[in-house]
C-alpha positions in Angstrom: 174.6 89.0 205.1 173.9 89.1 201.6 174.4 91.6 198.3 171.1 91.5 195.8 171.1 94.0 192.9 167.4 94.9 192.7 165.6 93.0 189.6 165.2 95.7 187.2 162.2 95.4 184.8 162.0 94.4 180.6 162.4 97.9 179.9 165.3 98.7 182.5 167.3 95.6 181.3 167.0 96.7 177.9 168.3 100.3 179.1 171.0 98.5 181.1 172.6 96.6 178.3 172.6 99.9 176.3 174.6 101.4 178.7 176.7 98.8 179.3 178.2 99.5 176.1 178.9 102.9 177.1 179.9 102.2 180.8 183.2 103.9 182.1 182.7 103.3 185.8 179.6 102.3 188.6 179.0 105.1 190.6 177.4 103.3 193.1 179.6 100.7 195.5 178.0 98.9 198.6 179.0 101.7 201.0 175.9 101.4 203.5 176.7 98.7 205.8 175.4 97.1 208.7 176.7 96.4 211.9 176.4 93.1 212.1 175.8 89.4 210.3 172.4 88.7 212.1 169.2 90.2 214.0 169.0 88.5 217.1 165.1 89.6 218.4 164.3 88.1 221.5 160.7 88.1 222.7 161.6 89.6 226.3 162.6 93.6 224.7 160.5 96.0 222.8 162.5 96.9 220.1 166.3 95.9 218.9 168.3 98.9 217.2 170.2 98.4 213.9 173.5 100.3 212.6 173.5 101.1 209.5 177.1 103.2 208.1 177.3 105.2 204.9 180.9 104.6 204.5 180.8 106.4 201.0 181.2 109.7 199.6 177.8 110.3 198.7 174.7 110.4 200.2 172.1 107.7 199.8 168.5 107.4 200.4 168.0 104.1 201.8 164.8 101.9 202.2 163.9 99.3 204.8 161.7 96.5 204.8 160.9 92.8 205.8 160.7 89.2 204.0 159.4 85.9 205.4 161.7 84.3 203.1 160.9 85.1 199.6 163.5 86.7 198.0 161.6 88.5 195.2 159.3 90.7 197.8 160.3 94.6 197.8 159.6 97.4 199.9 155.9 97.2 198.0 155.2 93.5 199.2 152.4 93.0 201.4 153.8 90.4 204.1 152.7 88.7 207.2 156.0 89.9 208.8 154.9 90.7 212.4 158.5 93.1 212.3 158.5 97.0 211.6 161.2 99.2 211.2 161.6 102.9 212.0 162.6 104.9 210.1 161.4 102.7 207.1 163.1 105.0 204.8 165.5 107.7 205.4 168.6 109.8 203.9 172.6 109.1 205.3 175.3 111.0 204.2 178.4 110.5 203.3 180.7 109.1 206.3 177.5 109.3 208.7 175.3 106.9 210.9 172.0 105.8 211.1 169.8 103.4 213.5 167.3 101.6 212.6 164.7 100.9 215.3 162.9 96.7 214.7 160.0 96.2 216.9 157.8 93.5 216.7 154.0 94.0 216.1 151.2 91.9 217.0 150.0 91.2 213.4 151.1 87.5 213.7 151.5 85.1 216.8 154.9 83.2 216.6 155.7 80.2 218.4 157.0 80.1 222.0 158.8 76.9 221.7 161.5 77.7 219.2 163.0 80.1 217.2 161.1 81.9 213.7 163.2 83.3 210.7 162.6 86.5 208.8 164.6 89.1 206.6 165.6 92.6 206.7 166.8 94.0 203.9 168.0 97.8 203.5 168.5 99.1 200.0 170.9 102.0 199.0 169.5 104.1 196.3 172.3 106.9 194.7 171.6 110.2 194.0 170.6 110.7 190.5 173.6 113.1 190.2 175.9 111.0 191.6 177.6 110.5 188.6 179.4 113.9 188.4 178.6 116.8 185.4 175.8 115.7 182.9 178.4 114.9 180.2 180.4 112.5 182.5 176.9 110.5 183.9 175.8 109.5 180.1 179.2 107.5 179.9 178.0 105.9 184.1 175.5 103.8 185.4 173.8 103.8 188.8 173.4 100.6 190.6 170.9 100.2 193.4 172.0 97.8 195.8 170.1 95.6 198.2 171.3 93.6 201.6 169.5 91.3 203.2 170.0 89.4 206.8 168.5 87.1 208.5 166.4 87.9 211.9 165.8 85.4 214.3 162.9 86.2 216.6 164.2 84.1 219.7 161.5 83.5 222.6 162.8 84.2 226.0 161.6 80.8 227.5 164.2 79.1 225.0 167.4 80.9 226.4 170.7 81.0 224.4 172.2 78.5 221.9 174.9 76.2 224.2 178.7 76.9 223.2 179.2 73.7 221.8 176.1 73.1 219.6 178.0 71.1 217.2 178.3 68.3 219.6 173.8 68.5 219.7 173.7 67.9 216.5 172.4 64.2 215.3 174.1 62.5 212.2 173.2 59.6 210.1 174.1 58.6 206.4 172.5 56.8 203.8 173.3 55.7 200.5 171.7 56.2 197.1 173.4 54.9 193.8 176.8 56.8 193.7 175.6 59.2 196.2 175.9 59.1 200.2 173.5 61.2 201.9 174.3 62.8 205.6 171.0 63.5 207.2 171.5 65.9 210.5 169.0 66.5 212.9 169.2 69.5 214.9 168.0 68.6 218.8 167.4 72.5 219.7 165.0 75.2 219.4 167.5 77.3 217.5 168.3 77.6 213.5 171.3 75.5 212.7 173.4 77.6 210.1 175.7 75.9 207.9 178.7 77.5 206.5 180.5 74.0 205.4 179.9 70.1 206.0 182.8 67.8 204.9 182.8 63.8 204.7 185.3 61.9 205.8 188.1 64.9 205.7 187.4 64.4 201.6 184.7 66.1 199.6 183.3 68.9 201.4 179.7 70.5 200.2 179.7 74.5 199.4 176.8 76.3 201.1 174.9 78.9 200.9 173.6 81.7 203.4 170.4 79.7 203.5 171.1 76.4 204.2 169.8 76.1 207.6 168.6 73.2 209.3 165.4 74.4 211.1 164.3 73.6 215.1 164.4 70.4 215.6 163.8 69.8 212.1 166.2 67.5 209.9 168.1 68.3 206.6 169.6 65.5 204.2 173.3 66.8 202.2 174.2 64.9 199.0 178.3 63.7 198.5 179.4 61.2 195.9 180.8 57.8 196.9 184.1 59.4 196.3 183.9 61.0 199.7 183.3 57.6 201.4 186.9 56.8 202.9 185.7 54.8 205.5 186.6 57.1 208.4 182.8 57.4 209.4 182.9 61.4 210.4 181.7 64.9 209.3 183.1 67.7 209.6 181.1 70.9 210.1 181.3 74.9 210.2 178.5 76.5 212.1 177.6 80.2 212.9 177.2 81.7 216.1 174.9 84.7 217.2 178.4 87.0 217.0 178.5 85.4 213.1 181.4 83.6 214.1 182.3 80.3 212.8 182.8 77.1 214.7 183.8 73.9 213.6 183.8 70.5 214.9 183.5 67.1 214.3 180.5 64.6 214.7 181.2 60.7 214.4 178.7 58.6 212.5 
């Protein structure tokens, strides 16, 4: 799961670094949660159910909407994400509960052969009051906050990822001036995602939510010769559907 705060516009940045100089305290926290790392969809159900938490003191109104992967679309985007959630925008009060029903629509056939990515993201938007008395909100600013999570639309025909899917994955290495490149190729119908891939128990790569290495798709990391010790292994951290972490090693 990832934080995003919401790109504001020229005008609201300019307003932000005003009150920046004024600031005393953020009245807005990442209190709506999800329960949850990941949307597992699988093609076999009509709808999956999502649990969201205010675990604030305030109420929030909260939006809802989908991504195909571009980061920058908002709750205005116009998306071919075949995914709708209900409600798509709602309020939760403080210490409450909310679910979020995901069902898929027919606006866009997706393959049957392997897994397709998409995003949900839920925003938390404060109450304008939330700042307390009008003489104690000049000296605050409210933050709108956005999450966003991966969901993996899974056909039934595919099944379940095997408990030891580190020991599917394909590795090769390459070199290229003072670099050596580890190309892994993912056997499966499922995304690989990568939390950390070391060479040689020496340099080890730092990775992001996204890097994912896509159904039987390949994916080339970048280490400096430094790493090269000569023990001809790599060393990786995968996630699970549970968001768990496994690790493993795969020789080259």
């Amino acid at each position: 799961m990832s934080m995003i705060v919401s790109k504001p516009s020229y005008f609201l940045r300019c307003l932000t670094l005003a009150l920046l100089v004024l600031m005393v305290s953020v009245s807005s926290l990442a209190n709506v949660t999800m329960t949850g790392t990941r949307i597992i969809y699988r093609s076999d159900v009509r709808s999956v159910d999502v649990n969201l938490a205010n675990n604030g003191n305030i109420p929030f109104v909260v939006q809802t909407w989908f991504d195909a992967g571009n980061i920058n679309d908002g709750p205005e985007s116009k998306t071919n994400v075949p995914f709708v959630a209900t409600p798509a925008s709602f309020r939760i009060q403080a210490g409450a509960g909310q679910v979020v029903r995901v069902s898929h629509t027919a606006l866009r056939r997706l393959p049957e052969d392997r897994e397709s990515v998409f995003y949900f993201n839920f925003q938390q938007i404060p109450p304008s009051n939330a700042g307390g008395s009008a003489a104690e909100g000049r000296n605050k600013m409210l933050v709108v906050l956005r999450n966003r999570v991966k969901l993996f639309y899974r056909p039934a025909r595919i099944g379940s990822p095997p408990a030891n899917v580190i020991s599917t994955i394909k590795a090769s290495t390459a070199r290229e001036g003072n670099r050596i490149g580890v190309t892994l190729t993912n056997t499966l119908p499922f995304y690989l995602n990568l939390t950390r891939i070391q060479l040689n128990g020496a340099s080890s790569l730092k990775l992001t939510a996204g890097d994912m290495v896509t159904p039987f798709g390949s994916r080339t990391f970048w280490f400096t010769r430094a790493a090269d010790s000569g023990k001809n292994r790599i060393s990786l951290t995968v996630i699970n559907d549970q968001g768990a972490g496994i690790s493993g090693d795969i020789p080259l």
